[in-house]
C-alpha positions, 0 to 999 in steps of 0.5 A: 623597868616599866613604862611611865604614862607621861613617857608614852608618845602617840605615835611610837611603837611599843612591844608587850610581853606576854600576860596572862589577862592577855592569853599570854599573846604577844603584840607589837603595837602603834600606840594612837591614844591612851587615857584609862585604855590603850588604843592602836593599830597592832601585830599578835606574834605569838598565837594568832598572828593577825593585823589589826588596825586602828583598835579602840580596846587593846589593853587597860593603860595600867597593864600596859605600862607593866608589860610594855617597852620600846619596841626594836628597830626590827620590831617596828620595821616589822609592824611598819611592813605590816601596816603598809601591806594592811595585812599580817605578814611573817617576820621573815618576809617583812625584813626582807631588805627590798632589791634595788636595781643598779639603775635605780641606785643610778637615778637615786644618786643622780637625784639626790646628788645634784652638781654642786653638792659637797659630800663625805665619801660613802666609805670613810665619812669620817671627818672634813678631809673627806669631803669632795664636791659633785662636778658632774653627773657621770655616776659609775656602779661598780658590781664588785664592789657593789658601790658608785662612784662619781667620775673625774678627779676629786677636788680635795686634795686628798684625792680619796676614791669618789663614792657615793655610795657602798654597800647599802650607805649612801655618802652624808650630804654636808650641802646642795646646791642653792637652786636657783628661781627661773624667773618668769616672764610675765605676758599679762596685757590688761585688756580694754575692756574687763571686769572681776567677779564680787567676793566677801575678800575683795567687796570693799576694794573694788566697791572703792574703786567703783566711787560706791559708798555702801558695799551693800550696792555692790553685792556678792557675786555681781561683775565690777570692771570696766565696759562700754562704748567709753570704757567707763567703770560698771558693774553688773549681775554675773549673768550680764556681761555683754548686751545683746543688742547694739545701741549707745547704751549697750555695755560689755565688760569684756574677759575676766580677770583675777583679783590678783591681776586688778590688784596688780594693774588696775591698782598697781599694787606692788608696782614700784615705778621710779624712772631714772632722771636725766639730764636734769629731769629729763624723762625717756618717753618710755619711762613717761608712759610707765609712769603714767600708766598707773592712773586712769583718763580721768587722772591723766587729764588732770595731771596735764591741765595742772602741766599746762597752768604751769608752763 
């Protein structure tokens, strides 16, 4: 039966049978377009026994379709060698099966088989009751029977020998292990004085931030930060970060730091401080600094004048 055009994948490898428009060759092709010509990357393996890459004229789409079929798994593993090698190689030695050392089947269980995954055992895998869990990473390869096995007792109560692996099948795995986030610790201190270079994503931010109206006055690729001999907020060219010369005025707008970080400790973004009350709101004075540490002198002055009018 031939081939439809609306069946053909890109991507999917064909085989064509031999035509006489085509010398009666023989190919096995990775179709990567088609319209009115067929295009790819293919094998002749019949008369000239050659690679070639990525054609944009293999055959007319018509034709195609009257002598092409989904290639084997032989005869794409074939062409896939070839591919990889970039270069014709005989059937032969493209399906040679590649020889894997007993050490590296040893890592390749200890990898893919991580404590806490529950497999089927590699020589029934049949159903649920032969399942077992990996409880340990002491993987054992047996030569005689060319298969591993995972020491220790299994924890089904079956009791089928634990292996992961036989004869070139490894043991479908049901599930892993949730891995587990290492959380990290975050040692960031906001240094006194610092500033964050002016990009189109952050302008409009950090000219709010600044008290600038028209973003315009603060352009990109200036340093906005906090500098100073009061650390009050600035902003600068790039190329001025420190003065360089010692007066009242002299500035310095100290390390840079990451839009992310301003976000994160100037704004305090994604910060979610809530102090626990006790006593009847009574605060721990260090859940007080936590909590006040969000907001700039000129706040806290502020919140202490409206404390004083208060008491």
């Amino acid at each position: 039966m031939s081939l439809r055009k609306k069946d053909l994948k890109i991507g999917e490898i064909y085989y064509m049978l031999p035509y006489p428009t085509q010398g009666g060759c023989e190919y096995i092709i990775k179709v990567e377009d088609f319209d009115t010509i067929v295009k790819g990357t293919y094998i002749e393996i019949k008369h000239f026994k050659q690679f070639t890459k990525s054609s944009n004229n293999v055959i007319n789409i018509n034709t195609f379709l009257d002598v092409a079929r989904l290639a084997t798994e032989e005869e794409k593993q074939w062409l896939q060698a070839c591919i990889d090698a970039n270069k014709y190689i005989p059937k032969e030695e493209a399906l040679k099966p590649i020889e894997i050392t007993k050490e590296q089947l040893l890592e390749k269980a200890k990898n893919d088989y991580p404590i806490g995954t529950v497999f089927n055992v590699a020589h029934l895998n049949k159903d649920v009751k032969h399942q077992d869990k990996v409880d340990n990473d002491n993987f054992i390869f047996e030569l005689s029977d060319d298969s591993i096995t995972l020491s220790g007792k299994s924890t089904n109560k079956h009791k089928w020998v634990r292996c992961i692996y036989h004869r070139n099948k490894w043991a479908k795995i049901i599930s892993k292990p949730e891995e587990i986030e290492t959380t990290k610790v975050d040692t960031f201190v906001l240094p006194e004085r610092w500033h964050v270079v002016v990009t189109k994503e952050n302008q409009a931010i950090l000219a709010n931030w600044k008290g600038i109206n028209d973003i315009e006055m603060l352009p990109i690729g200036y340093i906005c930060g906090i500098c100073g001999l009061l650390n009050e907020k600035g902003h600068n060219p790039a190329n001025m970060i420190k003065s360089t010369y010692n007066s009242p005025f002299a500035y310095d707008f100290g390390v840079e730091i990451t839009f992310d970080q301003f976000k994160k400790y100037v704004l305090k973004e994604n910060v979610d401080i809530k102090p626990e009350v006790i006593d009847n709101s009574v605060y721990t004075l260090k859940q007080i600094e936590a909590a006040l540490y969000k907001f700039d002198k000129e706040d806290i002055k502020d919140i202490l004048d409206a404390i004083k009018k208060h008491k």
